[in-house]
N, C-alpha and C positions, 0 to 999 in steps of 0.2 A: 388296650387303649384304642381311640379313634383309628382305624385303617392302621392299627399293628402300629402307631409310631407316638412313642411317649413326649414328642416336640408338642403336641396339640391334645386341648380338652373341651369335651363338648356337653355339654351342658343344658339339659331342658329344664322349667317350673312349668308345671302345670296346679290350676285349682281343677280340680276332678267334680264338683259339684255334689257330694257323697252325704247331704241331708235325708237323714233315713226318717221315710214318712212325708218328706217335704219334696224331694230333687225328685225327678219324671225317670225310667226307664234306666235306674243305675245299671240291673246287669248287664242288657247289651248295652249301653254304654261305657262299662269297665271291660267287659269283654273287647270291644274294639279298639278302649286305650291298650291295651296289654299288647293288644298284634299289635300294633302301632310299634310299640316298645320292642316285640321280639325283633323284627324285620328294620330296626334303626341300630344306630352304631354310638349312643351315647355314653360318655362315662360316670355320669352322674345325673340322677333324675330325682327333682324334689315335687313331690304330690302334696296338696294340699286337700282341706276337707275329705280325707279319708275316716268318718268318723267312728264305722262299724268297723273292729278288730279283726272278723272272719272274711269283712274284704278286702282288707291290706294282707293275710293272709291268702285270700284268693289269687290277689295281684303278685305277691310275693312267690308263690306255685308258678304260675304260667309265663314269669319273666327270669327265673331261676337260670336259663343256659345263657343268657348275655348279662343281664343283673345278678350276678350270686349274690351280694353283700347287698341286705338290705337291714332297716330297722324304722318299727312303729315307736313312737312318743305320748308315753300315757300322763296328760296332766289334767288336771278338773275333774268334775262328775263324769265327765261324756267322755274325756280324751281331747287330745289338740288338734286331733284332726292332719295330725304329718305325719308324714316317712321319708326317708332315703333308701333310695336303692341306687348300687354302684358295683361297676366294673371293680374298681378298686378297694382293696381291705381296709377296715375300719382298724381303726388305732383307740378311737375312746369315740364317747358319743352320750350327752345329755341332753335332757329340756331344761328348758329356763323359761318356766310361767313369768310373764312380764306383770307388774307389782299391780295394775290397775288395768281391768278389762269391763267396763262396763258396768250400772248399779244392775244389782240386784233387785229392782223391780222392773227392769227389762227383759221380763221373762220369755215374749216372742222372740227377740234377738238374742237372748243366750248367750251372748258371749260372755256372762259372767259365769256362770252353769259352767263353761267349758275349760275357763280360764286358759283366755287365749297366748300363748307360746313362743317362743324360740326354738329350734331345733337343731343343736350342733353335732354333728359329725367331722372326726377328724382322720383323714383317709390318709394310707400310702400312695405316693405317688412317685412312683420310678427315678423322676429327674428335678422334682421339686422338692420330693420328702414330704411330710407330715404337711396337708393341706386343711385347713377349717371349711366346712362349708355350714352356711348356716340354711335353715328355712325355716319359714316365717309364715303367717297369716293372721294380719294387725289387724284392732277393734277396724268393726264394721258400722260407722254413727253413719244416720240417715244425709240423707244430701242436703246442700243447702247450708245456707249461716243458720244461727248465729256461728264466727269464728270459734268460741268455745267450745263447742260439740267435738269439735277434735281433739281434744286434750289430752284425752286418756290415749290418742293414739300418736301425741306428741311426746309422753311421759314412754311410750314403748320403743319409739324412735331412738331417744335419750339413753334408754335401757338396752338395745341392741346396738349402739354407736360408741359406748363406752368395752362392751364386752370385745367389738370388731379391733378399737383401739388395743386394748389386751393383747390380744391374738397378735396383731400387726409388732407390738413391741417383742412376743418371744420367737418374734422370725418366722412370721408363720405367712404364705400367703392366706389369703381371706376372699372365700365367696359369698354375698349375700343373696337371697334370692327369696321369691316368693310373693303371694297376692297382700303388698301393703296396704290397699284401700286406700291408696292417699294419689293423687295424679301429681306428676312434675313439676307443678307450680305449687304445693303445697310446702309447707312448716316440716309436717315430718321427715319429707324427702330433701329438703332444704339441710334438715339437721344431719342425715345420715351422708351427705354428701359434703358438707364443712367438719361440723366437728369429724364424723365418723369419718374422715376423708377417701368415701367411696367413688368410686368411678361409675357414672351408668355405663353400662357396654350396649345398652344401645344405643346411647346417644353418642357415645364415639365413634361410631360409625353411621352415624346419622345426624351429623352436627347439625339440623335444624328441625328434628323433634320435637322441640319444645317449642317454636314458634308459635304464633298462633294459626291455625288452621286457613287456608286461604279460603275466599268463597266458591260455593258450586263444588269442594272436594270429594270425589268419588271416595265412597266404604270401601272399596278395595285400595286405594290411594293412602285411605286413614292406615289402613294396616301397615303399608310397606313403610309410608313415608313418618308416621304419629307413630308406631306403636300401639295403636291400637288394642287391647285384650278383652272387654266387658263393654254391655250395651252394645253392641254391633247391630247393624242390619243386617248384617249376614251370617248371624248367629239366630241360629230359629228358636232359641229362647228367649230373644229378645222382643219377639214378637207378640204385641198384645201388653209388654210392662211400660209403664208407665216412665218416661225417658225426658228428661228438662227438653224444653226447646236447643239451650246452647251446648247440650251433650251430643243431641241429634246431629248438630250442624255438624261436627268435627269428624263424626261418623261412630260415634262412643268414648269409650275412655282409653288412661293408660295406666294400670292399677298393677299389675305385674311387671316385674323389672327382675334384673340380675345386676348385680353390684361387685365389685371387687375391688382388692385395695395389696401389698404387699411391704414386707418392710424393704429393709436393704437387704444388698445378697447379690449371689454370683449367676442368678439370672434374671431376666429378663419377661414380662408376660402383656400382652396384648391383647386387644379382641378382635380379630381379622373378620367375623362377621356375627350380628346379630339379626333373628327375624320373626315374626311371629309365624306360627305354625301350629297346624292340628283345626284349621280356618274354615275346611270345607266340612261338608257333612259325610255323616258315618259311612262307607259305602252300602251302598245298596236298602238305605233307609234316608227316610227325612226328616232328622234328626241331627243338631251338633254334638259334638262329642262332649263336651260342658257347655255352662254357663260363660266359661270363660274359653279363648284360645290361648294355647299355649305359648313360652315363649325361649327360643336355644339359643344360648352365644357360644361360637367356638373361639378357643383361645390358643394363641401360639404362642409357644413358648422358645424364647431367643436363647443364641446363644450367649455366655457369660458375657457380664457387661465390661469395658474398657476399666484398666485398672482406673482406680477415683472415680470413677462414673457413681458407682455402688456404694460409696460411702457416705456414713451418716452425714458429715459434712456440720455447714450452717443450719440444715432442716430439722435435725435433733429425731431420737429414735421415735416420735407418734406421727410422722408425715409420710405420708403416701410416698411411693415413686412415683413420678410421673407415668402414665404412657405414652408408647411412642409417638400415638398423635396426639393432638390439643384440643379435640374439640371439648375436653368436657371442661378446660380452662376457658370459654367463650359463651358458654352457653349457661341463659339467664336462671338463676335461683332466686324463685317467687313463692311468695303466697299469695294464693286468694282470698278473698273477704267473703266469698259465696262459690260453693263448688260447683255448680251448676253453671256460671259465667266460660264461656269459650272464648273470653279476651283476658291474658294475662294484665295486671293493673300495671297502670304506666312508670314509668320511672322514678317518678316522685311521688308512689306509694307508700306510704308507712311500713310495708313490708318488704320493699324493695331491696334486698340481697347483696347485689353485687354480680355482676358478669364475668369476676374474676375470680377462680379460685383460689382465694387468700385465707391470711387472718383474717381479717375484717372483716371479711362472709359470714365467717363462724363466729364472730362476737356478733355482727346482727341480728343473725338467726337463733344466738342462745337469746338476746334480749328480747327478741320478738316471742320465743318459748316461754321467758319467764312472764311477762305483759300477759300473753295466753293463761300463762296456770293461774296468777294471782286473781287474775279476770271470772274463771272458770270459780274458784275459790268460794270469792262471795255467791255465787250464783247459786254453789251448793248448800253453803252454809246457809242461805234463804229456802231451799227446800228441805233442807233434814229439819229448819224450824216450821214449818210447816206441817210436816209430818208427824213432828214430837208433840204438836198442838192437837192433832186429831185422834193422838192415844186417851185421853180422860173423855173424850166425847164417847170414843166408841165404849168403854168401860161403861159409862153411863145408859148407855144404849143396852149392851149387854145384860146389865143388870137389873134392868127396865122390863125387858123381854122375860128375864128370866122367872122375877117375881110375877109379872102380869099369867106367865103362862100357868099360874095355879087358880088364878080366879076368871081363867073361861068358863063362858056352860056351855061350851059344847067337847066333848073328849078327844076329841080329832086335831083340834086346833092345836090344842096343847104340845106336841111334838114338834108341827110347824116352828111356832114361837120357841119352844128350847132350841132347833137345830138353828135357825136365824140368830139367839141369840150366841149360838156356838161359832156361827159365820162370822159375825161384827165382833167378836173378842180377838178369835184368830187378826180379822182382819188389822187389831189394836196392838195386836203382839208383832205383828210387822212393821206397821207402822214403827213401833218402839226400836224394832232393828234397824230398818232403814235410817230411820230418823233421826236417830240417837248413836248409837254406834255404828252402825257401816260409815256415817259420813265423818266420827270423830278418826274412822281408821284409812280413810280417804284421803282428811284433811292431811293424818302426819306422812303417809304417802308423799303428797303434794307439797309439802315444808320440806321435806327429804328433799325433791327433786329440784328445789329454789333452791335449796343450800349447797346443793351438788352444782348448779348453774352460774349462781353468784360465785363462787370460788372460783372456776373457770373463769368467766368473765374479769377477776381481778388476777388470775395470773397471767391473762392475755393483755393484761393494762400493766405490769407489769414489765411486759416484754416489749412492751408499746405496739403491739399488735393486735390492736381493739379499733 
């Protein structure tokens, strides 16, 4: 454990940036995460975007005398792109592909190819027992509204806020962690912090996080003060990409978080400090070590709490404990109408939350999720109609080509026209998928996740905490 003492757990996420063909200079840059890794004192380290096997196996070799326990997560064509590596023994450990990652004609973005993930590990821990942790790396939708573009990473929020619940009811503490693509005023984080009743650990010790960014704030300011991780000025990958005006102002985003939550029980866990790190460049190159900077909370863990402190009580076994501070009880849960805006919307937002972590936070934010999916719904069901409309054309096309290419005179063309018309059928036979089935298997995805919501929502109207 941390400096020999099982009171404290320390905890990095990094995205590693590990797009093979696509990411610049992986191996010296895995090369210098890994020293990074030997010469620190974490007990638990969750990597993202590790895509290629033989370099999670690399990383796996060279972190072996402080990390012995680790494990890669194979889900999709490609893999998820996670691993755990940890001081502490693993007890059990799966993936849970989350039910919707993206269509399938987002071929550059791939997150359907990969079928983006969960990743549970459940560790020994000396003084806690049997810990979850999870890592994560949520749909990746472009910047920007419309609100619906985040759906599919509202419906993943959903899907890892129920499983945290789980966890949390068979006594287990719960860490989440990992690059959600979603900043602190979003829907999904909204969700994972009401329903999932997660705690950010860095906003616990940074109870004004979430603010909105003051003017004239220095890039190294964004980091200590924002949380900063992605788009940085002071990440030299960010240099030259193309970055919103109001992302620039704040000094980048805050897309990486760590999360925790625990049931009752005879101890106690807090986060005495959280920070972004891994900020600077590689040594002796200029170069940052990813796309993204890393981000570690250390956690203490207290002594047994006063008798009745720990008991279920009125809160009933799916509520959080508190932690011993309050800020993540003060601090605003927002969504945006456009991710790109560096002003949280004001009060009297249609998506406005609540300042308080309650009920009523998490019936907002389920109603605003469900408003979201029905919304996303028609949007889709207008494009698989679209699509299903352009299967008889291409047929038509195909079979156009295909008769024509017998009455060329010239014998060269002839191949032309047959592989053209081999293009435009393919191109009908997708269509046909796309169009027709992936979106009928979307939709009951998406009915699932209403049905799963509306329930919720009425047993929280039930309790009269709605």
């Amino acid at each position: 454990m941390s400096d020999s003492n099982s009171s404290e757990l320390k905890i990095l996420s990094l995205n590693v940036w590990g797009l093979a063909f696509i990411s610049k200079l992986r191996a010296p840059r895995f090369a210098a995460i890994a020293n990074y890794l030997r010469e620190s004192d974490y007990d638990v380290v969750c990597l993202q975007e590790i895509w290629i096997h033989e370099e999670f196996v690399q990383f796996r070799d060279d972190v072996q005398g402080v990390l012995p326990y680790s494990r890669f997560y194979h889900t999709g064509a490609l893999g998820s792109g996670l691993a755990v590596f940890s001081r502490l023994p693993f007890l059990e450990a799966h993936a849970l592909p989350y039910n919707l990652s993206g269509r399938p004609s987002e071929v550059i973005a791939g997150d359907f190819f990969v079928n983006k993930a969960a990743a549970r590990a459940v560790l020994d821990h000396p003084t806690l027992g049997p810990i979850e942790v999870w890592d994560t790396h949520m749909h990746a939708a472009g910047e920007g509204g419309p609100e619906t573009r985040q759906t599919h990473r509202i419906t993943q929020a959903w899907q890892l806020a129920t499983e945290v619940r789980g966890s949390a009811a068979r006594g287990h503490w719960v860490f989440v962690m990992g690059d959600f693509n979603s900043q602190p005023f979003s829907l999904p984080i909204s969700l994972l912090r009401t329903y999932g009743g997660l705690t950010d650990s860095f906003l616990e010790t940074h109870p004004h996080a979430n603010d909105p960014a003051p003017v004239g704030l220095q890039a190294a300011q964004a980091l200590t003060t924002l949380g900063v991780t992605c788009d940085s000025p002071l990440n030299s990958w960010s240099h030259g990409k193309p970055i919103p005006a109001g992302i620039a102002a704040q000094g980048g985003k805050r897309l990486d978080y760590i999360f925790y939550r625990g049931p009752t029980g005879a101890h106690r866990v807090h986060c005495a400090e959280s920070k972004v790190v891994l900020d600077s460049l590689v040594p002796g190159e200029n170069f940052s070590y990813s796309d993204h900077f890393g981000l570690t909370s250390t956690f203490k863990i207290d002594a047994a709490a006063p008798e009745g402190e720990g008991s279920a009580g009125p809160r009933g076994h799916d509520e959080p404990m508190t932690p011993k501070t309050h800020y993540s009880a003060t601090a605003p849960l927002l969504s945006l109408d456009a991710e790109d805006s560096h002003v949280p919307p004001s009060p009297t937002s249609a998506y406005e939350l609540a300042r308080a972590h309650s009920s009523g936070a998490t019936a907002s934010a389920i109603r605003a999720a469900v408003t979201n999916i029905k919304a996303y719904t028609r949007e889709a069901a207008s494009y698989g109609t679209k699509l299903t409309l352009l299967v008889p054309l291409a047929i038509v096309i195909a079979l156009g080509l295909t008769i024509g290419s017998a009455w060329q005179p010239k014998p060269w063309i002839q191949p032309i026209f047959t592989l053209v018309a081999f293009v435009v059928g393919a191109a009908g036979a997708t269509f046909l998928y796309i169009g027709w089935l992936w979106t009928r298997w979307e939709r009951g995805y998406l009915d699932e996740f209403v049905s799963e919501m509306e329930l919720e929502l009425a047993v929280l109207h039930r309790r009269g905490e709605d």
